[in-house]
Gaussian input, Z-matrix of N, CA and C with variables (Angstrom, degrees):
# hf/3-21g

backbone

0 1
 N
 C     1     B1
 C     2     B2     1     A1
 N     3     B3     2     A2     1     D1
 C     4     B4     3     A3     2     D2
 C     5     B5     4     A4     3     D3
 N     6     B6     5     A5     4     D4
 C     7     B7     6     A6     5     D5
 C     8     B8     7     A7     6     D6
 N     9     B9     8     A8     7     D7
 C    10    B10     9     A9     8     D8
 C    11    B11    10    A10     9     D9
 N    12    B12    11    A11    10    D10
 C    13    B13    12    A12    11    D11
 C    14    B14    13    A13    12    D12
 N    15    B15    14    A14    13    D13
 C    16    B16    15    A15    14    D14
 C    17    B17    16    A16    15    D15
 N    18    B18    17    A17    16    D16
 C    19    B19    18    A18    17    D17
 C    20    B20    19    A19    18    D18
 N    21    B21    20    A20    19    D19
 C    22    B22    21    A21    20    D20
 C    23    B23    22    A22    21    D21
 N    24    B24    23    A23    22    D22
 C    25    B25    24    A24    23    D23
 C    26    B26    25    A25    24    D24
 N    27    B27    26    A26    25    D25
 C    28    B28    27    A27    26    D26
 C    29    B29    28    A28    27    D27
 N    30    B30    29    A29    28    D28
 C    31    B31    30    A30    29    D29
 C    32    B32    31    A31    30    D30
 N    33    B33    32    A32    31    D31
 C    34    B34    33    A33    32    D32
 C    35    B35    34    A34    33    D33
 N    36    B36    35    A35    34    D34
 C    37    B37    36    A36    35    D35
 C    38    B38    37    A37    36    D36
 N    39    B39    38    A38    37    D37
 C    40    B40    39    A39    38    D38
 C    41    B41    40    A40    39    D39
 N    42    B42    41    A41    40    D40
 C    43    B43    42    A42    41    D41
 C    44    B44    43    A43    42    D42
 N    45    B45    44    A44    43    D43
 C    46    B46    45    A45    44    D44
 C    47    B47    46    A46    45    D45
 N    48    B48    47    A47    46    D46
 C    49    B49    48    A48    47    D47
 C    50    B50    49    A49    48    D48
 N    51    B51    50    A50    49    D49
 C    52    B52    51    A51    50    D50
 C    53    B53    52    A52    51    D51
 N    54    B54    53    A53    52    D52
 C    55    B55    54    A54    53    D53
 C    56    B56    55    A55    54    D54
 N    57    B57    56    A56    55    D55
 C    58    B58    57    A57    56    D56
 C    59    B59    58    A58    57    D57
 N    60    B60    59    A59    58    D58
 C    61    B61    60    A60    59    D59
 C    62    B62    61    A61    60    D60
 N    63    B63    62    A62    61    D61
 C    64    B64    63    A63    62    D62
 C    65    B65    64    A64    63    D63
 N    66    B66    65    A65    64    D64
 C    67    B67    66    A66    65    D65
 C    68    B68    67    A67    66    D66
 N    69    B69    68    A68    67    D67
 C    70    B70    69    A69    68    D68
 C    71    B71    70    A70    69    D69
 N    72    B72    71    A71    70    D70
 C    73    B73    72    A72    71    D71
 C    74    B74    73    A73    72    D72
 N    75    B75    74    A74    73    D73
 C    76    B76    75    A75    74    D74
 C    77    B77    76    A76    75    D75
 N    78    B78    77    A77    76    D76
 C    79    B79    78    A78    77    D77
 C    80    B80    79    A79    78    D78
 N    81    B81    80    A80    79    D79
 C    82    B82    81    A81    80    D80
 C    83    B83    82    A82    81    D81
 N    84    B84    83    A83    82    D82
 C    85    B85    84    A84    83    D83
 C    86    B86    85    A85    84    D84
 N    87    B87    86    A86    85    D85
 C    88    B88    87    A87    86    D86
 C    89    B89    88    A88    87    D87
 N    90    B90    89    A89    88    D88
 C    91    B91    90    A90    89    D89
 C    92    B92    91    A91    90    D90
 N    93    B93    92    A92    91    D91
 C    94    B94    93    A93    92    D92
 C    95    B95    94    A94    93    D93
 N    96    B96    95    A95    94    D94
 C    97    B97    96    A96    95    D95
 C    98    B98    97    A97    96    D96
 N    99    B99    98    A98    97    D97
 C   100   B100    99    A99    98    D98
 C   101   B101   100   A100    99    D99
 N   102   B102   101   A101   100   D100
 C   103   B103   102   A102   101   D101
 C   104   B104   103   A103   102   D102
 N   105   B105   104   A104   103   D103
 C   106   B106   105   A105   104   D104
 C   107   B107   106   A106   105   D105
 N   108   B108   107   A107   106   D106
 C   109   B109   108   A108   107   D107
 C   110   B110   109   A109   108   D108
 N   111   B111   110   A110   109   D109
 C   112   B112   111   A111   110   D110
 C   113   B113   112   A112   111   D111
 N   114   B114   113   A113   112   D112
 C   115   B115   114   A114   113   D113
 C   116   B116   115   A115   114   D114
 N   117   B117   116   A116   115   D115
 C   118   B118   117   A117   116   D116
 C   119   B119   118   A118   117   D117
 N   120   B120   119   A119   118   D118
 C   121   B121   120   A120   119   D119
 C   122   B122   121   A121   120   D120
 N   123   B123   122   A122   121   D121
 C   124   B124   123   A123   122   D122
 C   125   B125   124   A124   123   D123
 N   126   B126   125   A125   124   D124
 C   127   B127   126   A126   125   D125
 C   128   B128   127   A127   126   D126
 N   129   B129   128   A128   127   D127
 C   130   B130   129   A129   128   D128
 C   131   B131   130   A130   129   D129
 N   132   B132   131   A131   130   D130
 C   133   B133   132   A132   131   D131
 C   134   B134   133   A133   132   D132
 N   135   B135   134   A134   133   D133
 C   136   B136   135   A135   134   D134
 C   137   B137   136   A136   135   D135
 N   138   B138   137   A137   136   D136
 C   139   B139   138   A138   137   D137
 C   140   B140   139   A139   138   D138
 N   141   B141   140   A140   139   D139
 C   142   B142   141   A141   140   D140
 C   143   B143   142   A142   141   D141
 N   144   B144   143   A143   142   D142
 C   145   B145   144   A144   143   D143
 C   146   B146   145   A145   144   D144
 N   147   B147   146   A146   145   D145
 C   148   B148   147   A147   146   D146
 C   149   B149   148   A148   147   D147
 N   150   B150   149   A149   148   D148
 C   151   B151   150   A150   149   D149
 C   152   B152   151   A151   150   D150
 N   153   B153   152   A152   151   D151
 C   154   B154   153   A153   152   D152
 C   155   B155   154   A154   153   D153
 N   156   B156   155   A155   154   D154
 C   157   B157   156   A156   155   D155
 C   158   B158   157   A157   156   D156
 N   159   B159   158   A158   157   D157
 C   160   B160   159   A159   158   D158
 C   161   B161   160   A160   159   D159
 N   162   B162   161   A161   160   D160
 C   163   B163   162   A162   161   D161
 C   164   B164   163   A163   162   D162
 N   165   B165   164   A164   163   D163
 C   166   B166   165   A165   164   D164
 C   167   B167   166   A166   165   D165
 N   168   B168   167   A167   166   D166
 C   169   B169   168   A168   167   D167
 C   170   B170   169   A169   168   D168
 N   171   B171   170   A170   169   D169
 C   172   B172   171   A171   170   D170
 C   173   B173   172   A172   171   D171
 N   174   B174   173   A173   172   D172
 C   175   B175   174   A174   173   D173
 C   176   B176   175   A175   174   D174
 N   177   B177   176   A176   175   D175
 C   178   B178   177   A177   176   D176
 C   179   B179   178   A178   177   D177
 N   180   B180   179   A179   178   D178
 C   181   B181   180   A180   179   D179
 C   182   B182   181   A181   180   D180
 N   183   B183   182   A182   181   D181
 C   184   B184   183   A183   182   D182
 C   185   B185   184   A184   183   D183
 N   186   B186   185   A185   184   D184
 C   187   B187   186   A186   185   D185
 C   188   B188   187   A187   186   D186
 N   189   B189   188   A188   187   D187
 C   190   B190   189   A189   188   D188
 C   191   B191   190   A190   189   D189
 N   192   B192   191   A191   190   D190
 C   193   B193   192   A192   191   D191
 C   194   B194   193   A193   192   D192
 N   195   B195   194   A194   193   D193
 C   196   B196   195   A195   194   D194
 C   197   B197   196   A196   195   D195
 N   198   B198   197   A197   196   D196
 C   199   B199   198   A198   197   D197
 C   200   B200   199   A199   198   D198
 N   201   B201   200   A200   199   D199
 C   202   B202   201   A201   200   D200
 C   203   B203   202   A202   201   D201
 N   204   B204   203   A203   202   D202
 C   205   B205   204   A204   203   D203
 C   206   B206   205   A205   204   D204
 N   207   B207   206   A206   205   D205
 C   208   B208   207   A207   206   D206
 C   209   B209   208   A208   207   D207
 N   210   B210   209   A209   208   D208
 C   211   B211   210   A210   209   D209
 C   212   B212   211   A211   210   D210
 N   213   B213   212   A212   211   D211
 C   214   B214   213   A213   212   D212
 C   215   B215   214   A214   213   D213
 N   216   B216   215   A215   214   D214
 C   217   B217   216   A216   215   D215
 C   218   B218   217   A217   216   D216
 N   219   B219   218   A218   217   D217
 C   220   B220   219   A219   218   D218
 C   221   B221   220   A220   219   D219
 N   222   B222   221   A221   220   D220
 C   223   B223   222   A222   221   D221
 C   224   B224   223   A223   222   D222
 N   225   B225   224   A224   223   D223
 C   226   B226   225   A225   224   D224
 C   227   B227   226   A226   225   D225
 N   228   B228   227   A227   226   D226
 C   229   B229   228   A228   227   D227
 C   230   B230   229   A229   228   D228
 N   231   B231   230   A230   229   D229
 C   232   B232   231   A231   230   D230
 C   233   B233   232   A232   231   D231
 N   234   B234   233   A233   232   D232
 C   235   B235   234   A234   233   D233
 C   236   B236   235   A235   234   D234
 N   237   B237   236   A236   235   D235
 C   238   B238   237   A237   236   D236
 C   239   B239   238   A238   237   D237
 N   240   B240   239   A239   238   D238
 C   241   B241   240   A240   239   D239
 C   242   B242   241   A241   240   D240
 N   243   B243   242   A242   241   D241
 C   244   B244   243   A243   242   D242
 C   245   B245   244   A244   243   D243
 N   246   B246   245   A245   244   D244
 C   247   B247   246   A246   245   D245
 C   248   B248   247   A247   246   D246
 N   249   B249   248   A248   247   D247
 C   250   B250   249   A249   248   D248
 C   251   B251   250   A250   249   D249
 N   252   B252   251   A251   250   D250
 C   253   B253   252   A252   251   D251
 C   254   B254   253   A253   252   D252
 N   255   B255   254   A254   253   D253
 C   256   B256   255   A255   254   D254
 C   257   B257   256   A256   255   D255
 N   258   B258   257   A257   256   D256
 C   259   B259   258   A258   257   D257
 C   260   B260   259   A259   258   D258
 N   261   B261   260   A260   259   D259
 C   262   B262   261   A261   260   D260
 C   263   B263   262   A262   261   D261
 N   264   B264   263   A263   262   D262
 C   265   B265   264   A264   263   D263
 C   266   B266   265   A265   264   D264
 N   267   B267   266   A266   265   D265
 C   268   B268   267   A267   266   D266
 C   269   B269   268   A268   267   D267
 N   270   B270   269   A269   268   D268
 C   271   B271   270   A270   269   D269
 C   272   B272   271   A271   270   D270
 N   273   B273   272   A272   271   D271
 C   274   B274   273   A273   272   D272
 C   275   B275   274   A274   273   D273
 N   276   B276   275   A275   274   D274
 C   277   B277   276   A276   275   D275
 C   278   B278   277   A277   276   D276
 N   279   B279   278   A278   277   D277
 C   280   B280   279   A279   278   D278
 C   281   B281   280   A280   279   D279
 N   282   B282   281   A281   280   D280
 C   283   B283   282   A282   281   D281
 C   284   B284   283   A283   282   D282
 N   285   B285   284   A284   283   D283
 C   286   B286   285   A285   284   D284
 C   287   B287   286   A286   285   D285
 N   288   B288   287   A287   286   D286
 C   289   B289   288   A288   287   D287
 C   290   B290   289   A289   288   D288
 N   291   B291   290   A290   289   D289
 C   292   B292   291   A291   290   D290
 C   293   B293   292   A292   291   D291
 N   294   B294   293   A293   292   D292
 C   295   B295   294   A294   293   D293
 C   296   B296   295   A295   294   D294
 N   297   B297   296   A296   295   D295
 C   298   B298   297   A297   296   D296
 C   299   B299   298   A298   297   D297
 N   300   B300   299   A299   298   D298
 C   301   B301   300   A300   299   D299
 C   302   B302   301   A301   300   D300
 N   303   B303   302   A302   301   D301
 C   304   B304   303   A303   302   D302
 C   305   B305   304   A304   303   D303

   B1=1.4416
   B2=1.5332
   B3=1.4148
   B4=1.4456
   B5=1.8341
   B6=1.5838
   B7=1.5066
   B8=1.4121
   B9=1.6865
   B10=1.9753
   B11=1.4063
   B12=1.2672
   B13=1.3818
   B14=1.8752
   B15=1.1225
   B16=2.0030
   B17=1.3775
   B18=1.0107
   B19=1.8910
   B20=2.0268
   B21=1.7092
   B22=1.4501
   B23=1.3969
   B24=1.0324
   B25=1.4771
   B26=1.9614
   B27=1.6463
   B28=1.5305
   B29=2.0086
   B30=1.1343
   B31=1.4717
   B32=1.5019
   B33=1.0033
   B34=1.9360
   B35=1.7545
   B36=0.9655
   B37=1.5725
   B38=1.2351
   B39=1.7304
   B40=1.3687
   B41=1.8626
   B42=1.8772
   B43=1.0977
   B44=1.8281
   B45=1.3750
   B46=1.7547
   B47=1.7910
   B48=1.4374
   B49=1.5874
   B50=1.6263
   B51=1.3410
   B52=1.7380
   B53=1.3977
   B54=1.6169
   B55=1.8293
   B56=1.5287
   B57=1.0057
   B58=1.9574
   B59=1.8156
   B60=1.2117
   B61=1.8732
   B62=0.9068
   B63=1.9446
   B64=1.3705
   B65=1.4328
   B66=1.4398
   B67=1.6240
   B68=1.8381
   B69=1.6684
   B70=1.2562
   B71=1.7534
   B72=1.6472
   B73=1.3925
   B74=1.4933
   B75=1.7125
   B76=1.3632
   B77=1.6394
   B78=1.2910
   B79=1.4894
   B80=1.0821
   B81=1.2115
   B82=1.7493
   B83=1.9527
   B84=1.2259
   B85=1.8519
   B86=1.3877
   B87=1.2837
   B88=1.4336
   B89=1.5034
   B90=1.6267
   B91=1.7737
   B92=1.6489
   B93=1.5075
   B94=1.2590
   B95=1.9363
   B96=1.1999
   B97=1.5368
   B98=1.3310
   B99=1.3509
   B100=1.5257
   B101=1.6592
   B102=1.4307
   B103=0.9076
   B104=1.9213
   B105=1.3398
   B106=1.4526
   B107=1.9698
   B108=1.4755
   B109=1.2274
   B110=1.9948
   B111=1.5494
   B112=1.5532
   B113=1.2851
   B114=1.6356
   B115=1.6713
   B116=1.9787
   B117=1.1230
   B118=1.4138
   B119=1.5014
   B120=1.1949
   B121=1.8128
   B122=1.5806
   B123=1.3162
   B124=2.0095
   B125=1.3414
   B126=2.0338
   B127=1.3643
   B128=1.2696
   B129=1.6291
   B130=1.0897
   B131=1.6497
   B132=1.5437
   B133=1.5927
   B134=1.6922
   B135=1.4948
   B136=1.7543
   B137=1.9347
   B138=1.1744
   B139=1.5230
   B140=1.3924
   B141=1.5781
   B142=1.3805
   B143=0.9901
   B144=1.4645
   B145=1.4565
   B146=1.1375
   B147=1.6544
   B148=1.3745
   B149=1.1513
   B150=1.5032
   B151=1.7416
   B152=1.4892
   B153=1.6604
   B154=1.1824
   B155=1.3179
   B156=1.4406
   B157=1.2567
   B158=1.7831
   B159=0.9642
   B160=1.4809
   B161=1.4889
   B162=1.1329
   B163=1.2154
   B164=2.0403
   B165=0.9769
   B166=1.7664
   B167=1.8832
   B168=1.2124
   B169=1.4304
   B170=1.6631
   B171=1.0909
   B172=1.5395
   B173=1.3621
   B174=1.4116
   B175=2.0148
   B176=1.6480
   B177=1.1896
   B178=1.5776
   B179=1.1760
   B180=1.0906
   B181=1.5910
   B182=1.8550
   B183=0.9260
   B184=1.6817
   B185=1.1453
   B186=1.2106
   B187=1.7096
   B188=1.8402
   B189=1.5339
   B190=1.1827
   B191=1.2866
   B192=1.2459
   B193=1.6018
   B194=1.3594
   B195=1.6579
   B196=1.5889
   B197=1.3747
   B198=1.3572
   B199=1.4957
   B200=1.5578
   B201=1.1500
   B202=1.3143
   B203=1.7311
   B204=1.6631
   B205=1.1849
   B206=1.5467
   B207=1.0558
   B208=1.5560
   B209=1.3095
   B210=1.1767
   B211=1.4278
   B212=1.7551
   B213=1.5070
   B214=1.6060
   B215=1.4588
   B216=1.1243
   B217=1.5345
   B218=1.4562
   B219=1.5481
   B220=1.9274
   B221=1.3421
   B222=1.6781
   B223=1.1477
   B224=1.6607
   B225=1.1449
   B226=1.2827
   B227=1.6260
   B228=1.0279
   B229=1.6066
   B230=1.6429
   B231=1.5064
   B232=1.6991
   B233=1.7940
   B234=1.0929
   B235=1.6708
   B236=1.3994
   B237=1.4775
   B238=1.4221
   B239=2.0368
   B240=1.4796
   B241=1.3149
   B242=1.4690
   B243=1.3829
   B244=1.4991
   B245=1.5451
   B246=1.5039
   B247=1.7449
   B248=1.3489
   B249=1.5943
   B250=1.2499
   B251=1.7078
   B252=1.7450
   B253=1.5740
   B254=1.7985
   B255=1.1906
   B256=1.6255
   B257=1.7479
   B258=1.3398
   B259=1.5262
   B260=1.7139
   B261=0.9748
   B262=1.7003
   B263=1.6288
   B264=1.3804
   B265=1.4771
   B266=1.6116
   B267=1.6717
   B268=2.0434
   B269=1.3284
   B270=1.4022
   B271=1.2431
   B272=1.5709
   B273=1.7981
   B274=0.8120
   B275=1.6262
   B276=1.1460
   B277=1.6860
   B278=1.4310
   B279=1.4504
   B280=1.7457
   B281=1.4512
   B282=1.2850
   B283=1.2422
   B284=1.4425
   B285=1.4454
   B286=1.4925
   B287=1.0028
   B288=1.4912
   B289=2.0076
   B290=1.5903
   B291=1.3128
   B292=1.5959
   B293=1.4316
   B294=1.4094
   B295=1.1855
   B296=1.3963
   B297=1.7223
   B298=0.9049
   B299=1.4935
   B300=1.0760
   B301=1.4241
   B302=1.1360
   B303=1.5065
   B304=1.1518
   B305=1.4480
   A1=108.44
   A2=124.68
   A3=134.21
   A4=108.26
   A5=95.66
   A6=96.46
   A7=101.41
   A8=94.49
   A9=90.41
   A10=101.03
   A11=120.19
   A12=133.76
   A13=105.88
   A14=95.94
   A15=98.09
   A16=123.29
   A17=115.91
   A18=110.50
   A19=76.09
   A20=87.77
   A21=100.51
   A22=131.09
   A23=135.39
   A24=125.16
   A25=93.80
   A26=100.38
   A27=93.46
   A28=88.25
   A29=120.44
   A30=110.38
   A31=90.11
   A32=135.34
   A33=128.84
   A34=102.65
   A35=113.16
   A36=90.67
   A37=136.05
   A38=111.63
   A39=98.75
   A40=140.73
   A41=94.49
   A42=112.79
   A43=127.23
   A44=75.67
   A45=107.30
   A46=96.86
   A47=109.84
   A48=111.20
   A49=99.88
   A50=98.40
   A51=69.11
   A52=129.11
   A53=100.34
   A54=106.88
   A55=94.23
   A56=127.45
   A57=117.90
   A58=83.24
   A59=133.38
   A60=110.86
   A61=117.92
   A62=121.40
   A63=89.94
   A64=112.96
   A65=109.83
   A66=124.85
   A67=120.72
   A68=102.23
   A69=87.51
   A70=111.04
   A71=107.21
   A72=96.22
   A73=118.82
   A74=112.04
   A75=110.63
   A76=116.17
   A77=121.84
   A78=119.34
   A79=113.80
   A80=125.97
   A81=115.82
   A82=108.41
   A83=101.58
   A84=100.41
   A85=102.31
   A86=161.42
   A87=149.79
   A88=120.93
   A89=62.52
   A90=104.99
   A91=109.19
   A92=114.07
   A93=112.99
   A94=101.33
   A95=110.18
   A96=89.38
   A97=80.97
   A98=154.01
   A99=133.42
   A100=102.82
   A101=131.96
   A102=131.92
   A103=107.17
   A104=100.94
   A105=112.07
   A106=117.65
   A107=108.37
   A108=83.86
   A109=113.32
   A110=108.03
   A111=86.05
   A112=100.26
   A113=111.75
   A114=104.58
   A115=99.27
   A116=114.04
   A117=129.13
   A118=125.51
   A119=117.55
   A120=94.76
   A121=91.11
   A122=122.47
   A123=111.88
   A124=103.31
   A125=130.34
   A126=115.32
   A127=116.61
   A128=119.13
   A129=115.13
   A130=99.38
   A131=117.91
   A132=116.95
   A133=89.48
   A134=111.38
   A135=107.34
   A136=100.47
   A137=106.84
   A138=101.38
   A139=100.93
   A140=121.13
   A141=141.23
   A142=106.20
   A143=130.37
   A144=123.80
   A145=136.66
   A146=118.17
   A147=133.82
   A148=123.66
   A149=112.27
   A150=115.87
   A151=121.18
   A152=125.34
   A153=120.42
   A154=111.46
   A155=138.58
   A156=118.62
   A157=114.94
   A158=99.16
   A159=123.82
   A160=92.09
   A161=134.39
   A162=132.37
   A163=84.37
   A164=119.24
   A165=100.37
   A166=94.84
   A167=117.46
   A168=122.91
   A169=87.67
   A170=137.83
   A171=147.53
   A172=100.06
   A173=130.19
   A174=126.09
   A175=71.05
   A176=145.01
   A177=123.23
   A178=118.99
   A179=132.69
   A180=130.46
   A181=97.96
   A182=131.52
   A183=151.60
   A184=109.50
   A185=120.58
   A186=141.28
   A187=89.63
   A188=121.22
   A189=104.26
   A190=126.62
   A191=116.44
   A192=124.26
   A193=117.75
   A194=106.94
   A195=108.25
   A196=110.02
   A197=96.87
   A198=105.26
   A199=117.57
   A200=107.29
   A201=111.07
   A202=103.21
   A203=120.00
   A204=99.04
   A205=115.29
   A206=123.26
   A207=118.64
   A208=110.63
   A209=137.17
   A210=137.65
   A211=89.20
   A212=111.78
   A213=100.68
   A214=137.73
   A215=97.58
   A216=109.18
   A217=109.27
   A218=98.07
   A219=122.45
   A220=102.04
   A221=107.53
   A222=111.45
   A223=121.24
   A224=117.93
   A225=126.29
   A226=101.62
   A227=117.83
   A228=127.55
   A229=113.60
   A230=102.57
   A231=94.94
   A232=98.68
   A233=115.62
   A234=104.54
   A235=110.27
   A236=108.67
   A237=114.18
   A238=109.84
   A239=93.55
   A240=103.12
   A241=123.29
   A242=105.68
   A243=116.58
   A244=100.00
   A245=127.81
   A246=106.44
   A247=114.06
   A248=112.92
   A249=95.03
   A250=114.43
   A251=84.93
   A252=86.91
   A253=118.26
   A254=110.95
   A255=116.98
   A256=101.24
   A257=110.21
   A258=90.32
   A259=98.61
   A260=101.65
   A261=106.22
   A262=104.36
   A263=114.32
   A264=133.47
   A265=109.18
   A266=86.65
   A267=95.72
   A268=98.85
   A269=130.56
   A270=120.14
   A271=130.07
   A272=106.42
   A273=127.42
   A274=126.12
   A275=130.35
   A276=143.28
   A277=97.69
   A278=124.26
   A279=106.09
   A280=95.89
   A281=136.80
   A282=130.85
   A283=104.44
   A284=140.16
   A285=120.50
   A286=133.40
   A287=105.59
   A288=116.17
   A289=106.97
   A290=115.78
   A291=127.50
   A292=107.70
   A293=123.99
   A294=124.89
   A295=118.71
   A296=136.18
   A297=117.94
   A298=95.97
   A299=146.13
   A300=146.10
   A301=112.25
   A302=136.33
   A303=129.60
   A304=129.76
   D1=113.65
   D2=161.22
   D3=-50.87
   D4=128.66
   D5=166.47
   D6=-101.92
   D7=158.03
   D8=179.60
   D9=-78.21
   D10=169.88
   D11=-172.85
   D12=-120.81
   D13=103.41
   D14=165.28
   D15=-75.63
   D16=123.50
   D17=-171.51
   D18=-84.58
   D19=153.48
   D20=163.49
   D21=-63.48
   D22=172.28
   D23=-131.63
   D24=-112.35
   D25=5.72
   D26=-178.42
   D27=-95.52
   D28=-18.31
   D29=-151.26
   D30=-61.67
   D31=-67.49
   D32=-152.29
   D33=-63.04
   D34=-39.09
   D35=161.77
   D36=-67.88
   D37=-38.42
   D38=159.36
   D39=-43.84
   D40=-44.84
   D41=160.73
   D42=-20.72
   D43=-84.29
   D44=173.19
   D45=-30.94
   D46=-62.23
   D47=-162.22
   D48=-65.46
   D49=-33.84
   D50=-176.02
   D51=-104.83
   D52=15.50
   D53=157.42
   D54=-79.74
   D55=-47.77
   D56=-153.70
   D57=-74.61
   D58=-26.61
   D59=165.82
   D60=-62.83
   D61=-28.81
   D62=-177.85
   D63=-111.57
   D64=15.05
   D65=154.69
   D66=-64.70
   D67=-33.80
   D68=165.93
   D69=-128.24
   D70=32.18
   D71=146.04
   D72=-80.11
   D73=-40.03
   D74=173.64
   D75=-59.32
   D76=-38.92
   D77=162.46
   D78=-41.82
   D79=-48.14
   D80=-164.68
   D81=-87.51
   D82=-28.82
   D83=167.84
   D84=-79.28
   D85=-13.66
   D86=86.62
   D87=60.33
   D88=-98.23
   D89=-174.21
   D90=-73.20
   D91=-44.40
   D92=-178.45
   D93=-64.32
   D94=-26.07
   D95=-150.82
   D96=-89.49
   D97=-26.29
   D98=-159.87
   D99=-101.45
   D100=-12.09
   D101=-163.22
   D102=-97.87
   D103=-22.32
   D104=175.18
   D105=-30.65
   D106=158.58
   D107=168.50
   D108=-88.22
   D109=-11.26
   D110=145.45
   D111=-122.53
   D112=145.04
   D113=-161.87
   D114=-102.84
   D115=119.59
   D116=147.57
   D117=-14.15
   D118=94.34
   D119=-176.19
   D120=-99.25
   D121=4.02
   D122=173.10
   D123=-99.62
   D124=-6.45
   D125=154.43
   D126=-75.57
   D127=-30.02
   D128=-151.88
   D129=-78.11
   D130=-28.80
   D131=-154.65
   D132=-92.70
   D133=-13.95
   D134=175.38
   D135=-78.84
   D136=-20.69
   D137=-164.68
   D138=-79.32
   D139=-35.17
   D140=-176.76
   D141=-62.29
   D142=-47.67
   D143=172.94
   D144=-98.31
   D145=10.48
   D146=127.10
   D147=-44.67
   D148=-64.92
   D149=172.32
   D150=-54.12
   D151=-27.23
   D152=159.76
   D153=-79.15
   D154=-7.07
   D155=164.98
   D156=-66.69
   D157=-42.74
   D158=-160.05
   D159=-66.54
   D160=-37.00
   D161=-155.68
   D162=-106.90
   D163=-6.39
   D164=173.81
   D165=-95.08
   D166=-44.23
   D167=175.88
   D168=-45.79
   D169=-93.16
   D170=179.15
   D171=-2.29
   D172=-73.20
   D173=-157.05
   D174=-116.24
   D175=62.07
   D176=122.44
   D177=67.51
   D178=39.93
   D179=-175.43
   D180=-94.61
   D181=145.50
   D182=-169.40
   D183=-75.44
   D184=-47.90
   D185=-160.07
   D186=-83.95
   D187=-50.76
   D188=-178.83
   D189=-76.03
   D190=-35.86
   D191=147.17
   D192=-15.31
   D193=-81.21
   D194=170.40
   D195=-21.45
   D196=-81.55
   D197=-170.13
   D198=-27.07
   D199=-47.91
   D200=-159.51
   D201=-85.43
   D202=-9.38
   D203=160.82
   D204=-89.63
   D205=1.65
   D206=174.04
   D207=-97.41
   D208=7.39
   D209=-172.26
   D210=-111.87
   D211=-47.25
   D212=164.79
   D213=-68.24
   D214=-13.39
   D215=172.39
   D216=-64.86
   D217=-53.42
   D218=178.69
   D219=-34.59
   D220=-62.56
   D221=-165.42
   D222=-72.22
   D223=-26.17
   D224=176.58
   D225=-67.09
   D226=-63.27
   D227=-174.73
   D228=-51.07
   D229=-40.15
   D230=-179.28
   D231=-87.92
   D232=-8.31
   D233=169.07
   D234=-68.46
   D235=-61.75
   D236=172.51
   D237=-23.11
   D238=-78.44
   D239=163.30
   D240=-8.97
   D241=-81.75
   D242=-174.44
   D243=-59.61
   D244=-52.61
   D245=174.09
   D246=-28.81
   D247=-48.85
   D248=-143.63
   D249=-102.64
   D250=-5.47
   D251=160.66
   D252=-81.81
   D253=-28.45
   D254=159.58
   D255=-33.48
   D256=-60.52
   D257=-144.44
   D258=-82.82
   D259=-46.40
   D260=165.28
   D261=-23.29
   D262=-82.92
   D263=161.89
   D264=-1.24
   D265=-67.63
   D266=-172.04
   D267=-65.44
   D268=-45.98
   D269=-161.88
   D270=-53.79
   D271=-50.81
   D272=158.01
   D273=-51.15
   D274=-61.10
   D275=163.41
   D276=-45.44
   D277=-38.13
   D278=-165.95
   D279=-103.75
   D280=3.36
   D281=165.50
   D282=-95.91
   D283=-25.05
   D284=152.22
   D285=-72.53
   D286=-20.73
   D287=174.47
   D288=-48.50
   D289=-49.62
   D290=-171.04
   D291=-58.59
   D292=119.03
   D293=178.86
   D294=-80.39
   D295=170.27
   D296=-125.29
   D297=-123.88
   D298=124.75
   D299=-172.33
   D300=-68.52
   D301=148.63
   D302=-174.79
   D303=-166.75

């Protein structure tokens, strides 16, 4: 027999906070992209569909959820990425920086 499981009583607020961040991160790339002195219509329609993410995270829809764990995955994975092209990066650049004995 499955018991139900209660998330602790901080999780749905956290929730909440971090759809309305990315309700008004997409608000503010929005605003930045149409307000420019030349205004962006590929920030503004990326900011637009930030704010509709944020707002499906907000009333719970499944499909946006998904989404939003594969866009974090994305993002986790190409960070990884960039670490590890950083150090690669340094390694290489700081092993030609060193001048050459002779």
């Amino acid at each position: 027999m499955l018991e139900s499981f209660e998330p602790p009583k901080w999780v749905p607020l956290v929730y909440n906070l971090i759809a309305l961040y990315w309700i008004a991160d997409g608000g503010f790339d929005l605003v930045a992209g149409l307000s420019a002195k030349e205004p962006s219509i590929i920030a503004a329609v990326f900011g637009g569909f930030w704010m509709m993410i944020g707002f499906g995270l907000f009333v719970r829809v499944e499909f946006v959820r998904g989404l939003v764990n594969i866009l974090s995955f994305l993002k986790i994975a190409f960070g990884l990425l960039a670490i590890v092209g950083g150090l690669v990066g340094s390694a290489i650049v700081g092993a030609a920086d060193r001048p050459v004995r002779g």
